[in-house]
C-alpha positions in Angstrom: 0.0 0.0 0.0 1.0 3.4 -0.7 0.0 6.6 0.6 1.0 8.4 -3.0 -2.5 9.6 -4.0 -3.4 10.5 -0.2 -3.7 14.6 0.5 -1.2 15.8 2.5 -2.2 18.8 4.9 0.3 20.1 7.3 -2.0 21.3 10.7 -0.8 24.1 13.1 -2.3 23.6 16.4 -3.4 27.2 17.7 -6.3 28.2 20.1 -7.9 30.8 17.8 -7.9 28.8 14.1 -9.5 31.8 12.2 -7.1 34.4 13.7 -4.4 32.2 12.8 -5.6 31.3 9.2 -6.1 35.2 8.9 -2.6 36.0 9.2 -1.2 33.5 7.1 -4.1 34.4 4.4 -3.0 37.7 4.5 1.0 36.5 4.2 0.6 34.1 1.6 -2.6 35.5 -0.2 -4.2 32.0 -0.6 -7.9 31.5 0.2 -9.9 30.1 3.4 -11.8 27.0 1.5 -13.0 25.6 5.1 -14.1 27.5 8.0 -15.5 25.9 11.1 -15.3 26.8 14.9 -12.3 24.6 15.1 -11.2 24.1 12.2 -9.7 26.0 9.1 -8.3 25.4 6.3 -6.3 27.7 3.8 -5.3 26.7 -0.1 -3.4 27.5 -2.9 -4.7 24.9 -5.5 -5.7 21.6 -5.2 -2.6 20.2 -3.9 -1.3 23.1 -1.8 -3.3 23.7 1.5 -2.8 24.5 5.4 -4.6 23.6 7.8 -5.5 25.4 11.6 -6.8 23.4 14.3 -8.0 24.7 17.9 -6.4 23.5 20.7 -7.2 25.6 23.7 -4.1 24.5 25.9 -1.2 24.9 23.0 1.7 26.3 24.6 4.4 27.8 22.1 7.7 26.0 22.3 10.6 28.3 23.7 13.8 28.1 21.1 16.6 27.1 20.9 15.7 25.7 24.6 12.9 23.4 24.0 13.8 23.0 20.4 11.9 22.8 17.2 9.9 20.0 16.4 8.5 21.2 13.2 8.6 24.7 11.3 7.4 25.9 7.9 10.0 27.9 4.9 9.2 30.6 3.0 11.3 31.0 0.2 11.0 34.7 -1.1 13.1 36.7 -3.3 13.9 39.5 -1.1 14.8 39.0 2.8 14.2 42.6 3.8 10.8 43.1 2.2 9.2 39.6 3.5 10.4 41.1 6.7 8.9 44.6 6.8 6.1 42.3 6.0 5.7 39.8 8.2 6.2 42.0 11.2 3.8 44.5 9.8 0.7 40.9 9.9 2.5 40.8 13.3 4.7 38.5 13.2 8.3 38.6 15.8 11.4 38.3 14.9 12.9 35.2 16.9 16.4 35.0 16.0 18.9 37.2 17.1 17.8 40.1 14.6 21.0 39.9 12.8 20.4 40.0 9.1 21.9 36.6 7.7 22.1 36.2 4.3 20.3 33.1 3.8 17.8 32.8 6.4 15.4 34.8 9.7 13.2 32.9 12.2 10.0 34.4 12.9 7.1 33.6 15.2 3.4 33.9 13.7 0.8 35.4 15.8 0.4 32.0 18.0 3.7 31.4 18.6 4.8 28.9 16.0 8.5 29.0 14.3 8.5 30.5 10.6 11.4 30.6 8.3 11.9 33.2 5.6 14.5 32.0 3.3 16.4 33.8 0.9 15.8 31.9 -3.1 
């Protein structure tokens, strides 16, 4: 058996779905295609989807400390204007706020580790 023709949806736990799926609407411009009181899901295309599911008692991992179980990329074509945007959807910066060349950590609006990685 093979799980080839299976959908693939990454989930962010969060306690507010729709405030999550907001700011990550806003970032990437894709489109809310389900919206329930715990559950939402974002899209691209057909193939290309998030998903935002409530859980009232998600804490936000501390890093490096606790680590990083799981984190999403962006790969954009210019560092300093994905930056003046994510912080302006409200967004933090979670690295040291040097600006490497390559890479800056970010934490969307319920705490979980974001990427923004130079092309």
């Amino acid at each position: 058996m093979s799980l080839a023709t299976t959908r693939f949806l990454p989930v962010l736990d969060c306690p507010d779905p729709r405030a999550l799926a907001d700011f990550y609407r806003r970032l990437l411009g894709w489109t809310i295609t389900d919206d329930r009181e715990d559950w939402v899901e974002l899209a691209r295309d057909d193939s290309t989807a998030l998903a935002f599911q409530r859980d009232p008692d998600f804490t936000p991992r501390h890093w490096p400390a606790d680590g990083v179980h799981a984190h999403l990329d962006f790969h954009v074509p210019d560092l300093d204007e994905a930056e003046r945007l994510v912080l302006g959807l409200d967004a933090l910066r979670a690295d040291d706020g040097s600006n490497k060349s390559t890479f800056r950590v970010f934490r969307d609006p319920a705490g979980h580790y974001f990427c923004l990685c130079a092309e």
